[in-house]
mmCIF file of the C-alpha atoms, coordinates in Angstrom:
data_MODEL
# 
_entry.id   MODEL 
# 
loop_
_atom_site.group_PDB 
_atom_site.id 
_atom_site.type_symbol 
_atom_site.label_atom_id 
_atom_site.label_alt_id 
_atom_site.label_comp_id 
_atom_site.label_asym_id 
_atom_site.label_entity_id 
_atom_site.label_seq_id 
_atom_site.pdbx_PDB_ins_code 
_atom_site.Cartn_x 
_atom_site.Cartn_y 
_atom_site.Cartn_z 
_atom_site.occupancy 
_atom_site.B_iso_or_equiv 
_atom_site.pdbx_formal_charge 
_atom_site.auth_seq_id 
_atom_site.auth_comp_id 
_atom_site.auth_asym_id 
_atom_site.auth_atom_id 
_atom_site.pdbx_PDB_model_num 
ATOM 1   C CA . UNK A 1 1   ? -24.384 12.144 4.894   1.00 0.00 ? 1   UNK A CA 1 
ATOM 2   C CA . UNK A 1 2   ? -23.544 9.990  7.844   1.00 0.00 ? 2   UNK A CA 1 
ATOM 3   C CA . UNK A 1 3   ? -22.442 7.542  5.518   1.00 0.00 ? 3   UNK A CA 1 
ATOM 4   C CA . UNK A 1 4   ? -19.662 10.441 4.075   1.00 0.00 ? 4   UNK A CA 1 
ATOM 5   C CA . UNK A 1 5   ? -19.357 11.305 7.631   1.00 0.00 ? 5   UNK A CA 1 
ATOM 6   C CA . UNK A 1 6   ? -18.503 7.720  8.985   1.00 0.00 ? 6   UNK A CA 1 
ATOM 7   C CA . UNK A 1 7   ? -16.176 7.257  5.983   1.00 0.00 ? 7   UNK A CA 1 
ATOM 8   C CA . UNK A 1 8   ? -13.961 10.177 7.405   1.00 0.00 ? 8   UNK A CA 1 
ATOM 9   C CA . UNK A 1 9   ? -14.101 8.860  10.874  1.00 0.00 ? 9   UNK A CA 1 
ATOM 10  C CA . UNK A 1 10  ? -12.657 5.814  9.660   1.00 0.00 ? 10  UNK A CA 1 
ATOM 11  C CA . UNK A 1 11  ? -10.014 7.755  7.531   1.00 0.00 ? 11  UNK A CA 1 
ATOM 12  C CA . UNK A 1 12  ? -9.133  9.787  10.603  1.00 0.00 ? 12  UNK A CA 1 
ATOM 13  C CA . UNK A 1 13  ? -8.785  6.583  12.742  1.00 0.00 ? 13  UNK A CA 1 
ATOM 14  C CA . UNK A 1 14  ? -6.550  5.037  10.355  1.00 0.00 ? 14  UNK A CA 1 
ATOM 15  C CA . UNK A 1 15  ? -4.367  7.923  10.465  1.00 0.00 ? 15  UNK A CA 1 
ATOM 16  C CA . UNK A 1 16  ? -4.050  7.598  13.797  1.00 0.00 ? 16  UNK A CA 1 
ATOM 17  C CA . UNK A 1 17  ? -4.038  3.830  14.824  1.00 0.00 ? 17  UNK A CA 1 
ATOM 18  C CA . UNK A 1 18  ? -2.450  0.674  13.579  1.00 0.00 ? 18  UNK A CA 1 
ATOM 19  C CA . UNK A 1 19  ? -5.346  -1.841 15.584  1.00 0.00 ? 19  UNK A CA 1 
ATOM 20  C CA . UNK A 1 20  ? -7.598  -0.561 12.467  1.00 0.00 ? 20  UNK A CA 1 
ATOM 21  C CA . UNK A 1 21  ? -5.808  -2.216 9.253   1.00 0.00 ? 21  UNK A CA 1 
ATOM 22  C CA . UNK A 1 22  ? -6.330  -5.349 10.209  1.00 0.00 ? 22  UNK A CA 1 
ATOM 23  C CA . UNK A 1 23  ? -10.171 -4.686 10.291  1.00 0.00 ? 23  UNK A CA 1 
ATOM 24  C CA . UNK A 1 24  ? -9.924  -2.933 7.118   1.00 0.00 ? 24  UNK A CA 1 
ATOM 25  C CA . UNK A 1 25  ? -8.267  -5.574 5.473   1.00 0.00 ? 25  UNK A CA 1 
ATOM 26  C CA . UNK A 1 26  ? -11.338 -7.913 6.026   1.00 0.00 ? 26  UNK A CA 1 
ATOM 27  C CA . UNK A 1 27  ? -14.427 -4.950 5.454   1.00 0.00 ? 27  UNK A CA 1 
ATOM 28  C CA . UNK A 1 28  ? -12.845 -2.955 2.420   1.00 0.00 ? 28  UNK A CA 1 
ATOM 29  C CA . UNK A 1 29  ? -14.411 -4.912 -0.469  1.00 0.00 ? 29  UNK A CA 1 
ATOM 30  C CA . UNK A 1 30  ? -17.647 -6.276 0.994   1.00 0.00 ? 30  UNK A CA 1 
ATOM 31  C CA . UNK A 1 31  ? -18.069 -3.078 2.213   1.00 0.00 ? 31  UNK A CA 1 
ATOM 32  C CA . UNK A 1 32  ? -16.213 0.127  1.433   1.00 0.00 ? 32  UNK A CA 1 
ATOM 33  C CA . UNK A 1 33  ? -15.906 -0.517 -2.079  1.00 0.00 ? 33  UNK A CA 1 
ATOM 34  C CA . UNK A 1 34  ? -19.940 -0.694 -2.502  1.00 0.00 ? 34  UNK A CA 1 
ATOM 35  C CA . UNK A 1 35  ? -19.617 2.892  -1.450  1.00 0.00 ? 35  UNK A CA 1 
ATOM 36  C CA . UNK A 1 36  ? -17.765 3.672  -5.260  1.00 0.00 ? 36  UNK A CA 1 
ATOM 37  C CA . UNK A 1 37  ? -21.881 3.930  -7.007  1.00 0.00 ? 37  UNK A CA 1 
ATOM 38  C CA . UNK A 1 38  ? -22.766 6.292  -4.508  1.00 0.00 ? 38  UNK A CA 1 
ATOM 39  C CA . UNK A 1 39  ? -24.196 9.709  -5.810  1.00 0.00 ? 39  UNK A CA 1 
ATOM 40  C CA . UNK A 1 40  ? -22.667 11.864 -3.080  1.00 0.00 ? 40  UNK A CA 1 
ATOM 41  C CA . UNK A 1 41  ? -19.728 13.397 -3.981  1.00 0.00 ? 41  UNK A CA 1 
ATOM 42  C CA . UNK A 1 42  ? -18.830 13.549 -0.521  1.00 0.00 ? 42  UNK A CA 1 
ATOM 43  C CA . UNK A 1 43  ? -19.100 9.993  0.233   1.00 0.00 ? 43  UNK A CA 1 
ATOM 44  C CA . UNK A 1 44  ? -16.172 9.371  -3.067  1.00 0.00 ? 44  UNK A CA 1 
ATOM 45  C CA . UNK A 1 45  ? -14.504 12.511 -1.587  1.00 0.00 ? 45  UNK A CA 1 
ATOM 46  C CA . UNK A 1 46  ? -14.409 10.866 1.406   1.00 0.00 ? 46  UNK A CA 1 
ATOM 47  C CA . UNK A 1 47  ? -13.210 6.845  -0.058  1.00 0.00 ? 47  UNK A CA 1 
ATOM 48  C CA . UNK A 1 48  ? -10.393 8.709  -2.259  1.00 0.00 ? 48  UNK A CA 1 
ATOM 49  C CA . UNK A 1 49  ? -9.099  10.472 1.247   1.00 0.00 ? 49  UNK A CA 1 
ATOM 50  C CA . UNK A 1 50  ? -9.614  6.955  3.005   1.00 0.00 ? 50  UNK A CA 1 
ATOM 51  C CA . UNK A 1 51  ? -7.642  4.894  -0.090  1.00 0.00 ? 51  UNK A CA 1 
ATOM 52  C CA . UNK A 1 52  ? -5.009  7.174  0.063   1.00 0.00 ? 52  UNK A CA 1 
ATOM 53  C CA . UNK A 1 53  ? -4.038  6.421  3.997   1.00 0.00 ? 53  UNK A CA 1 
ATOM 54  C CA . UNK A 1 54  ? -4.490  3.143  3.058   1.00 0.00 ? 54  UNK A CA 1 
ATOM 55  C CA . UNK A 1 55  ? -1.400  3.301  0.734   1.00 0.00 ? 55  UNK A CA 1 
ATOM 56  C CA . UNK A 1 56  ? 0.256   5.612  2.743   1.00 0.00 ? 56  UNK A CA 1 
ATOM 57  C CA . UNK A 1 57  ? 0.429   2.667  5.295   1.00 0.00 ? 57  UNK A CA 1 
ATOM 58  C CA . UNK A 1 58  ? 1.948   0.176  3.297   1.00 0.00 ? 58  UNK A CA 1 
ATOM 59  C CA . UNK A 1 59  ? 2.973   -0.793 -0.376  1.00 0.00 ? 59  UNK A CA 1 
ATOM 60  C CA . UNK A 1 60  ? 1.674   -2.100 -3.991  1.00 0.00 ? 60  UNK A CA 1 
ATOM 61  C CA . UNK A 1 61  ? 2.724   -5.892 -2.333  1.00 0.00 ? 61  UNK A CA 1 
ATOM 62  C CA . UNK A 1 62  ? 0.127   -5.452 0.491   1.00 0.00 ? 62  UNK A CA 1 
ATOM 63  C CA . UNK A 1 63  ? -3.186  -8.184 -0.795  1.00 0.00 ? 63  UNK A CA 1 
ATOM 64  C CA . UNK A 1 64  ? -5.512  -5.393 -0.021  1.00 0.00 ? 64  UNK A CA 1 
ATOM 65  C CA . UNK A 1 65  ? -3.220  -2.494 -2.064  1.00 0.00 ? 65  UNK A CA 1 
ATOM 66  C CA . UNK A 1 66  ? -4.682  -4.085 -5.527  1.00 0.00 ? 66  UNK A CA 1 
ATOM 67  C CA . UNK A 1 67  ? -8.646  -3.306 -4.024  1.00 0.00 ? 67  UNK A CA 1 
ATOM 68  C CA . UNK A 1 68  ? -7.559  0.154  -3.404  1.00 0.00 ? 68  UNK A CA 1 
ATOM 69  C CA . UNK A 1 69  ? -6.111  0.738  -6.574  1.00 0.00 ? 69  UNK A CA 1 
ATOM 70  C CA . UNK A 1 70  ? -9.447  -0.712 -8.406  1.00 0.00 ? 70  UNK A CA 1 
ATOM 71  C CA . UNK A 1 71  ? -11.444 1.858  -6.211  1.00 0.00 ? 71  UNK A CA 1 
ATOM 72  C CA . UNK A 1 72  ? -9.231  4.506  -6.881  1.00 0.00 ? 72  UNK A CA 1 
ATOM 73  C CA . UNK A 1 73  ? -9.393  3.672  -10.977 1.00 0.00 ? 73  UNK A CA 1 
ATOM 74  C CA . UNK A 1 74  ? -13.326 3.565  -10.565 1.00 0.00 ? 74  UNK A CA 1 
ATOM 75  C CA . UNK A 1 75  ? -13.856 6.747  -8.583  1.00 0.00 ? 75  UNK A CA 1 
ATOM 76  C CA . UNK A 1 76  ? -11.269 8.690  -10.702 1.00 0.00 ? 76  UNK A CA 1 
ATOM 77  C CA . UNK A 1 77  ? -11.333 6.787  -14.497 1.00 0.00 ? 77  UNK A CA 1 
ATOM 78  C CA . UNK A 1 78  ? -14.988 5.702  -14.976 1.00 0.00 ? 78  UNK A CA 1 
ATOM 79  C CA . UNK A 1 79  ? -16.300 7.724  -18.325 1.00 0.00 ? 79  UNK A CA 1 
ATOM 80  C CA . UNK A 1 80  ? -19.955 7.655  -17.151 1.00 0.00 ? 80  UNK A CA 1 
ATOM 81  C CA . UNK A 1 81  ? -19.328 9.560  -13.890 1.00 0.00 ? 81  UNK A CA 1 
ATOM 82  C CA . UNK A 1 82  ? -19.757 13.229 -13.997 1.00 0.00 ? 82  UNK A CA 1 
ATOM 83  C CA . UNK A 1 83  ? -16.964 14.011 -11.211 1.00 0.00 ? 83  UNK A CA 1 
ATOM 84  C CA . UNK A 1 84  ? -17.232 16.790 -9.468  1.00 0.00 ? 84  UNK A CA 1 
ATOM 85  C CA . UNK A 1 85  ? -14.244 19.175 -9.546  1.00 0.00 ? 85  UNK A CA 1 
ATOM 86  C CA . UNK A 1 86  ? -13.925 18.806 -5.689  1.00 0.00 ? 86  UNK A CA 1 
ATOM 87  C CA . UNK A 1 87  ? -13.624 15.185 -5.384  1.00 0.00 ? 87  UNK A CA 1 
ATOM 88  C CA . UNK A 1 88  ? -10.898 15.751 -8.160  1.00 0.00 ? 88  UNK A CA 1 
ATOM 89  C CA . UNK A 1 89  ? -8.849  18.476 -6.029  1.00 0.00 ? 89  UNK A CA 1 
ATOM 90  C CA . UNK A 1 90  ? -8.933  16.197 -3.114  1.00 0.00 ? 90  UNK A CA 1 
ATOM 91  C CA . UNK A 1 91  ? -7.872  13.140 -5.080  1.00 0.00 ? 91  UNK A CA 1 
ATOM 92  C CA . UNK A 1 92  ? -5.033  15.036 -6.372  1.00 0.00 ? 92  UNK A CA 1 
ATOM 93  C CA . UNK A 1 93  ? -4.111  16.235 -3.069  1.00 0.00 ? 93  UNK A CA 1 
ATOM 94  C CA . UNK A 1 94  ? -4.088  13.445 -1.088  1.00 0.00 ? 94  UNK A CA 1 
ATOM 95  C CA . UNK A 1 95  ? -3.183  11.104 -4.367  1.00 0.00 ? 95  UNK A CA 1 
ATOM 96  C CA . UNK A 1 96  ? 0.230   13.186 -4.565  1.00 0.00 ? 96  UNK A CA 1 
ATOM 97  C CA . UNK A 1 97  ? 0.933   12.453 -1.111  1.00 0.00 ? 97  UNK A CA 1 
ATOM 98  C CA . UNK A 1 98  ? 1.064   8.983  -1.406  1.00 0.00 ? 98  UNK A CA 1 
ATOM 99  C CA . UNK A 1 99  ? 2.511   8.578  -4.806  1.00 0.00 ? 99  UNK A CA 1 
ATOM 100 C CA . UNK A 1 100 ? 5.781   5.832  -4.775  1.00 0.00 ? 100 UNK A CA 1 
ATOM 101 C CA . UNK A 1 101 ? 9.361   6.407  -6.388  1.00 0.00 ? 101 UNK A CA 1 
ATOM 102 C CA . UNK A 1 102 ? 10.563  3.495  -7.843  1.00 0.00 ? 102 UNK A CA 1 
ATOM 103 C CA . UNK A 1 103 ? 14.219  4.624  -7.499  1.00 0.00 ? 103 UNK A CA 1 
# 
């Protein structure tokens, strides 16, 4: 739990500060993205939420945007995970908020 709790610190920071990207940008993959095996729904709850103000920050050309996209894909897409329909309300919530227009 403080794991999922710490994750949605961080989300809320990010929301709210640009000094955090750039420490982001070096901890997502050693770190956050070890979080994706997790059992806790909360805890992928809680990395789809933080991905998503990750895009919402900057674009598909950003080096780290391709990591979030691959975390997003295994959270959401993996066959062997039994989501649970509440990660998959708040991943299309917060997902739909952040979706680009290429027009």
């Amino acid at each position: 739990k403080t794991r999922a709790a710490s994750l949605g610190i961080l989300s809320y920071i990010l929301e709210n500060s640009n000094d955090i990207v750039n420490i982001i940008n070096q901890t997502f993959e050693s770190i956050i993205t070890n979080m994706i095996y997790d059992n806790w729904w909360e805890i992928h709850a809680n990395l789809i939420i933080l991905c998503c103000n990750l895009l919402s920050r900057f674009n598909y050309r950003h080096p780290i945007a391709i990591k979030v996209y691959e975390t997003l894909n295994n959270l959401l897409n993996d066959p062997n995970r039994d989501l649970c329909p509440k990660v998959i309300k708040i991943g299309l919530y917060y997902l739909s908020s952040v979706i680009e227009d290429d027009n």
